[in-house]
C-alpha positions in Angstrom: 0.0 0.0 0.0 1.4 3.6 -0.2 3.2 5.3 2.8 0.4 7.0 3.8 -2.5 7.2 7.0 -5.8 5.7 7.2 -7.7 8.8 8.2 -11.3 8.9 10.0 -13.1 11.3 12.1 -15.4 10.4 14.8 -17.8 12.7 16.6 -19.5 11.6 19.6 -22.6 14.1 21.1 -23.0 14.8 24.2 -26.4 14.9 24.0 -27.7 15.4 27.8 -24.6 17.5 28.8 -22.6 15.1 31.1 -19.9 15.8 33.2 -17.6 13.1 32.6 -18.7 12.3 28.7 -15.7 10.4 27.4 -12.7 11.3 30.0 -9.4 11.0 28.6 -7.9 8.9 31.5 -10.2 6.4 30.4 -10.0 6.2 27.1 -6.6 6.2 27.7 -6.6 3.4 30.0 -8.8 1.5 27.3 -6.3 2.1 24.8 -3.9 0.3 26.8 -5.3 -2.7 27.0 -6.3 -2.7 23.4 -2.9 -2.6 22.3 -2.0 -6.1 24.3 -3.5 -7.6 21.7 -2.2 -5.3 18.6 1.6 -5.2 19.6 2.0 -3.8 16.3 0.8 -0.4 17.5 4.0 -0.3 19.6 6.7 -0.2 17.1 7.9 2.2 14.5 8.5 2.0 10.9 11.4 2.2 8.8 12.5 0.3 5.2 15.4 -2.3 5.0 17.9 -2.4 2.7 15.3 -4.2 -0.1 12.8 -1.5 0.7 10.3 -3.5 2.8 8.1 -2.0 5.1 9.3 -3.2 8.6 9.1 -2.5 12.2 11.5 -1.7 14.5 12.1 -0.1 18.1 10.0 -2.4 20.8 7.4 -0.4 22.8 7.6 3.3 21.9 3.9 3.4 23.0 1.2 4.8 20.6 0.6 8.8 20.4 -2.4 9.8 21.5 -3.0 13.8 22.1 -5.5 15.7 23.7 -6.9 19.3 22.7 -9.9 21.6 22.8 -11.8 23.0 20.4 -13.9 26.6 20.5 -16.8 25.1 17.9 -19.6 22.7 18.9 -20.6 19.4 17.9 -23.6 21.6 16.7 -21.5 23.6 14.5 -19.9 20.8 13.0 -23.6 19.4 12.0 -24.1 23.2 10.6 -21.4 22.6 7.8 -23.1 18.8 7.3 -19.4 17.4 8.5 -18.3 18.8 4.9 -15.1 17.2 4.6 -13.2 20.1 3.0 -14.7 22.0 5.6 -14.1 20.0 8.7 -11.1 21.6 10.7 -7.8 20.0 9.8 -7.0 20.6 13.7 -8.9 17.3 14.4 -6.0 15.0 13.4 -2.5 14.9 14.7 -1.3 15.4 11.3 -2.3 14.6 8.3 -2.9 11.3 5.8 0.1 12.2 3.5 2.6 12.9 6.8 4.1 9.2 6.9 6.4 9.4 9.9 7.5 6.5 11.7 4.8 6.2 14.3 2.2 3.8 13.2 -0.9 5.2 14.5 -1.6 9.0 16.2 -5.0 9.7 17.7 -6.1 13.5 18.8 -9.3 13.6 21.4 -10.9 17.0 21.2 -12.8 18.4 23.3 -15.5 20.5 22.0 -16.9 23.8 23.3 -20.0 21.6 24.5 -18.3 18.6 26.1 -18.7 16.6 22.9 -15.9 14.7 21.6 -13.8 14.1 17.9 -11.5 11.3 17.9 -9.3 12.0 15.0 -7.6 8.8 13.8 -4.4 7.9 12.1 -3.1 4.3 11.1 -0.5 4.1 8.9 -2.0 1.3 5.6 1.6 0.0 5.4 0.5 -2.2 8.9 -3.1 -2.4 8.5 -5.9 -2.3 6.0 -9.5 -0.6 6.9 -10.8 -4.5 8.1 -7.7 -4.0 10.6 -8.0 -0.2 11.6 -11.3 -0.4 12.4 -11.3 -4.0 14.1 -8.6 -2.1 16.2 -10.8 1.1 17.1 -13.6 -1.1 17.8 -11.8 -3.5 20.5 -10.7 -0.1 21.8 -14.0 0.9 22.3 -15.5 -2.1 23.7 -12.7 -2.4 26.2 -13.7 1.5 27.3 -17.3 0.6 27.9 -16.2 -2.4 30.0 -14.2 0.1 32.3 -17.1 2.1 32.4 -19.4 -0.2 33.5 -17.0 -1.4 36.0 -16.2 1.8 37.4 -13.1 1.9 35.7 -11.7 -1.0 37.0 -9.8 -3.2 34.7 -11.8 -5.7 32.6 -12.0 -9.3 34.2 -9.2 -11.3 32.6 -11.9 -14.3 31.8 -14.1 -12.0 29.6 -13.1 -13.4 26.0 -13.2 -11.4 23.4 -12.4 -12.4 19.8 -9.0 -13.7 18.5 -6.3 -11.0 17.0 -4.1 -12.9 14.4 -0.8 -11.5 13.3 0.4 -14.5 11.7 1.3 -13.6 7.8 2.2 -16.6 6.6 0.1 -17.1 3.8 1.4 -13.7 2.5 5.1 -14.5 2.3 6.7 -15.8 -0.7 6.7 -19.5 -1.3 9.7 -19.3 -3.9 7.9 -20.1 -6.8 8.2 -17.3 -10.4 5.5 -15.7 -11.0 3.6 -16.9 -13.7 1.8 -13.2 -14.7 3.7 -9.8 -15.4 1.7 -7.6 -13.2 4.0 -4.3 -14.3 1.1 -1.7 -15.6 -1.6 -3.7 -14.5 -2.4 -3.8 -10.7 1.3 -2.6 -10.0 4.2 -0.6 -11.5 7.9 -0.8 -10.7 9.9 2.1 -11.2 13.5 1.6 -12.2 15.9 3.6 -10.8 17.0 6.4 -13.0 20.8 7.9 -14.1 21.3 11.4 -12.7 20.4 13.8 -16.1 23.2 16.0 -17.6 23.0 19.5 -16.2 21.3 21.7 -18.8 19.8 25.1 -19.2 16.3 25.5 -19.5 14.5 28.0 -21.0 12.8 30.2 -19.0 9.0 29.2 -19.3 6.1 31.3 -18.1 4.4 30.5 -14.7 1.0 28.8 -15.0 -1.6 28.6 -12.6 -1.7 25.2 -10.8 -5.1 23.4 -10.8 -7.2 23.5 -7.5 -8.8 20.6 -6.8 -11.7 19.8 -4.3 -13.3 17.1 -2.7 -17.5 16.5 -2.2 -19.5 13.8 -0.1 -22.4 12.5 -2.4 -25.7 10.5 -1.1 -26.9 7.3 -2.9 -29.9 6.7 -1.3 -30.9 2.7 -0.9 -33.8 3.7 -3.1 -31.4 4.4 -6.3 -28.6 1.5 -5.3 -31.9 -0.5 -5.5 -32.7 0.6 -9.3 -29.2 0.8 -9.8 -28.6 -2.8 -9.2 -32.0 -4.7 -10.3 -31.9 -3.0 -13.7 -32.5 -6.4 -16.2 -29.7 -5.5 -18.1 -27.2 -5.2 -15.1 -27.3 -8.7 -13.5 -24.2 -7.6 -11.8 -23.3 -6.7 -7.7 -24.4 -3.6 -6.7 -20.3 -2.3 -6.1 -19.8 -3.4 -9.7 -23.0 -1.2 -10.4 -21.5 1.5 -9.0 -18.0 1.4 -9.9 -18.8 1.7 -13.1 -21.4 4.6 -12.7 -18.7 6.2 -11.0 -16.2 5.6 -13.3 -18.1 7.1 -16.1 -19.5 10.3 -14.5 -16.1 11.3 -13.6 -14.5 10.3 -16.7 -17.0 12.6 -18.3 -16.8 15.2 -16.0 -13.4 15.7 -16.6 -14.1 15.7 -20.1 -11.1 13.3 -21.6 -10.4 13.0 -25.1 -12.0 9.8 -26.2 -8.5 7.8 -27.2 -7.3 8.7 -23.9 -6.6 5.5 -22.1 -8.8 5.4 -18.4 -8.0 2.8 -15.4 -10.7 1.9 -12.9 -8.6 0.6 -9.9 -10.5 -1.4 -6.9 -8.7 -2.3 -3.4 -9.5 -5.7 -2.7 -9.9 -7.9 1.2 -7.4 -11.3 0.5 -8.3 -12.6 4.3 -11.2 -15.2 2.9 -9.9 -15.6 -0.7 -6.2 -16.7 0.7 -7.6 -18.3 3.6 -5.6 -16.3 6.4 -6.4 -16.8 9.8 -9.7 -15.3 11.6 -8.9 -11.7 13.1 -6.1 -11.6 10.7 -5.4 -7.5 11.7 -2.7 -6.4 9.4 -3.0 -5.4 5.6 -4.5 -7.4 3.1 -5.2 -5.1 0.2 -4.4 -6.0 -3.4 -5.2 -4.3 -6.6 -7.5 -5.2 -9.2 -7.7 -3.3 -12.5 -8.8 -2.6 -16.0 -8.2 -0.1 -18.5 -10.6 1.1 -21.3 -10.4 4.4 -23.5 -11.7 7.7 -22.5 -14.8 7.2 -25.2 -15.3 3.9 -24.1 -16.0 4.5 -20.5 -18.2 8.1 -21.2 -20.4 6.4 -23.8 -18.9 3.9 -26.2 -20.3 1.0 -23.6 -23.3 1.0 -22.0 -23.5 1.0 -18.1 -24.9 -2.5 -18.1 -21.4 -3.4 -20.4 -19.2 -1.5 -18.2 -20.2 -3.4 -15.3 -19.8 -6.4 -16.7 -16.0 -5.5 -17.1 -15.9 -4.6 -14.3 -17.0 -7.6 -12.9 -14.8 -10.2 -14.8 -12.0 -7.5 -13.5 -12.8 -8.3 -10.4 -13.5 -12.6 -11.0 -9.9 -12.5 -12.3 -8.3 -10.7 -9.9 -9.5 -11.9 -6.7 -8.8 -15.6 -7.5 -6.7 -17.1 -5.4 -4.3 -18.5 -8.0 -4.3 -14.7 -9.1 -3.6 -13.2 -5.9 -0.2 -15.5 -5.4 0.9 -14.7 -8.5 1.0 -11.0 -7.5 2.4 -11.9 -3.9 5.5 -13.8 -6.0 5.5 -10.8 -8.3 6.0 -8.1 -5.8 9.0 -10.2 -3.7 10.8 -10.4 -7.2 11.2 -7.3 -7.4 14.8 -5.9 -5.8 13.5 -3.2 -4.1 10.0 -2.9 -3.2 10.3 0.7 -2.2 9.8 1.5 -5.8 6.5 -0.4 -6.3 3.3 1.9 -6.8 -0.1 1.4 -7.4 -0.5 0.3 -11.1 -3.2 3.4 -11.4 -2.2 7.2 -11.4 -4.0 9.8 -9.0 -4.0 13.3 -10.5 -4.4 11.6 -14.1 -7.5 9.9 -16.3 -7.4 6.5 -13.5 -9.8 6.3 -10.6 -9.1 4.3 -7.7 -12.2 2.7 -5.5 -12.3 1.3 -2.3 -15.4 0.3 -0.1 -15.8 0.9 3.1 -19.4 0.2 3.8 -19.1 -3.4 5.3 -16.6 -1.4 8.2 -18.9 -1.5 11.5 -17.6 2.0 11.7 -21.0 3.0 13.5 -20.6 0.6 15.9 -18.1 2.3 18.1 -19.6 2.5 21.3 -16.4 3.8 24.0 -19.5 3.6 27.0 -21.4 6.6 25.9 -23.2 5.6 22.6 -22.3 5.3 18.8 -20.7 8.3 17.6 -23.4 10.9 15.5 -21.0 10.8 13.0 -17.9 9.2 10.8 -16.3 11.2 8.6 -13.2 11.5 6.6 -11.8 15.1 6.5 -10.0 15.7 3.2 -8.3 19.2 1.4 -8.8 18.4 -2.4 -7.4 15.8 -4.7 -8.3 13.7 -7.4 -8.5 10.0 -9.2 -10.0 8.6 -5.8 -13.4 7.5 -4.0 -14.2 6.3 -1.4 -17.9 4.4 -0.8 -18.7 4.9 3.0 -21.9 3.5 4.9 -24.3 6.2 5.7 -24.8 7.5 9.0 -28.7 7.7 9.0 -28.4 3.8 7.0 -30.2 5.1 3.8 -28.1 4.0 1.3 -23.4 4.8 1.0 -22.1 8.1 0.6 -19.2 8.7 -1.5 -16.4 10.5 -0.8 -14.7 11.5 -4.6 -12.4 14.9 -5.7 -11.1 16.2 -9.1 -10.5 19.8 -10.4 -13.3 22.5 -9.4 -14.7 22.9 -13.0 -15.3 18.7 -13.1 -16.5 18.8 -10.0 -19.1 21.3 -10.6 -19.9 19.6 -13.6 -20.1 16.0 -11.7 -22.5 17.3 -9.1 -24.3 18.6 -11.7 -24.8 14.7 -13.3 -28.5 13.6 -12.5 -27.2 10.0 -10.8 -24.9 12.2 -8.4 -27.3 15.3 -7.9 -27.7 14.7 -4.3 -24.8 15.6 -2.2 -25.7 15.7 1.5 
């Protein structure tokens, strides 16, 4: 995965104005004991000499911050938890900043005794199936304590298994029988210095600004969306390629251009690892069509359908350990990237809707909302379940001028 932070917001009300709503001694205590079984969170990261991710440095402890904030949980409603509006102070940092420590957590304080938990888990150690399993164990442990007082949970309660046993994902020595450069993955050869020349001097141009929008499919359309006859195909192959369209349109490609739909994909049931597997599991699946192909050559019903046999053929197991062989062949893995280019025609996809994000209860109920802050980029979404359970929201950027005109599409009309 690339060097870079999981990132999530949670905002928990405090709805009848308690005194002690979420303390931070508690929390902290929680987080604690969570991390017994997710040593992982202890370490810090560095890359060998072969470029591997690894961990080093035996119990540094886990960063977690405190602060307050001079806005309400009310005001953050106000803005509809926007996330190009949502204050960037709610993280301690930000996704990009890929420093050593594995995970940072920020607990704010708002003006009305509410509280943000600002979350930051670096995707070299876990996936979203792993993040979340973590924050969730967190919170469960924190309602324990609460219900006892804050005494320590009983050592008896069971609680399910954490697996950090990667096995399965290790080499097993055998050549890979599939050249997976430019398809899910692209290995960049290292480069000779260039000779020293002068330039001409070239007039400054205005960079482009890009921006980010939350849009609402309501259950009512995914419904439609994915019983249309002609379809016959899962609703996130439905919507990967609705998505892949409107924003290839939006941004108004020229039809030979070539286009890349990328998808992260969950390997813990397709490779068999073990159950509570928490580290990273992600692959890539992929498939590339022209710019003309993808606005209107096909029709939806067709570009699902690729999209489906994408996603048969790259999420067989046989498949999947070809790319694991693939990736230790290369000499140094610190110049593998995604097959699929951000900033470019490609747009990448990953689903977080089967995450029990909503179900992180620290003693004081489910937060009112989950949200991913974000300044603006581009060749991204991200398919989140929706806080009131009618329907995903999708979390997608590109330049302002394609945004405006892929808010103004009538499938995507509906931001919240």
């Amino acid at each position: 995965m690339p060097p870079c932070y999981i990132t999530a917001i949670y905002v928990f009300k405090n709805a009848n104005g308690l005194a002690d709503f979420m303390p931070f001694d508690l929390l902290s205590e929680g987080l604690k004991l969570a991390m017994v079984d997710f040593p992982d969170l202890n370490y810090r990261l560095k890359r060998n000499c072969t470029g591997d991710c690894v961990l080093v440095t035996e119990n540094c402890g886990v960063r977690l911050v405190t602060a307050n904030a001079d806005f309400s949980a009310a005001d953050l409603e106000a803005i509809n938890f926007d996330p190009v509006r949502l204050p960037a102070s709610l993280l301690d940092g930000s996704p990009a900043d890929c420093g050593q420590f594995v995970c940072k957590f920020k607990l704010t304080r708002l003006s009305d005794n509410s509280v943000a938990l600002g979350v930051l888990l670096h995707h070299n150690v876990m996936d979203g199936d792993g993040a979340f399993g973590f924050i969730n164990r967190w919170a469960g442990i924190c309602r324990e304590l609460r219900q006892r007082g804050g005494r320590p949970a009983e050592p008896e309660l069971q609680r399910p298994p954490v697996s950090r046993d990667r096995s399965v994902l290790k080499p097993d020595g055998v050549p890979s029988s599939v050249d997976h450069q430019g398809r899910e993955y692209a290995y960049v050869e290292p480069q000779p210095a260039p000779e020293p020349e002068v330039k001409p001097t070239l007039p400054v141009t205005q960079a482009p600004q890009f921006t980010a929008r939350l849009f609402h499919l309501s259950a009512d359309f995914l419904a439609r969306l994915k019983n249309s006859p002609a379809v016959q195909c899962t609703t996130n192959d439905c919507l990967v390629a609705l998505l892949w369209r409107c924003v290839t349109k939006a941004k108004r490609l020229p039809a030979d251009a070539p286009t890349k739909f990328a998808m992260a994909c969950n390997a813990r049931q397709r490779l068999s690892l073990p159950a509570g597997y928490a580290g990273n599991a992600n692959f890539y699946i992929a498939d590339q069509l022209t710019a003309g192909e993808v606005a209107d050559g096909l029709s939806l019903a067709s570009l699902a359908r690729r999209v489906r046999a994408a996603v048969s053929r790259g999420t067989a197991p046989d498949y999947l350990r070809s790319i694991l062989r693939w990736l230790a062949e290369r000499p140094d893995r610190s110049r593998i990237l995604p097959g699929f280019r951000m900033f470019a025609n490609d747009l990448a996809f990953t689903s977080w809707v089967h995450f029990p994000v909503y179900e992180a209860d620290f003693g004081w109920g489910r937060p009112l909302r989950f949200a991913v802050p974000s300044a603006g980029f581009d060749g991204l979404a991200v398919l989140m379940p929706r806080f009131d359970g009618d329907g995903y929201d999708v979390l997608t950027g590109c330049e302002v001028d394609a945004m405006d005109r892929l808010a103004a599409m009538p499938e995507l009309a509906r931001p919240t």
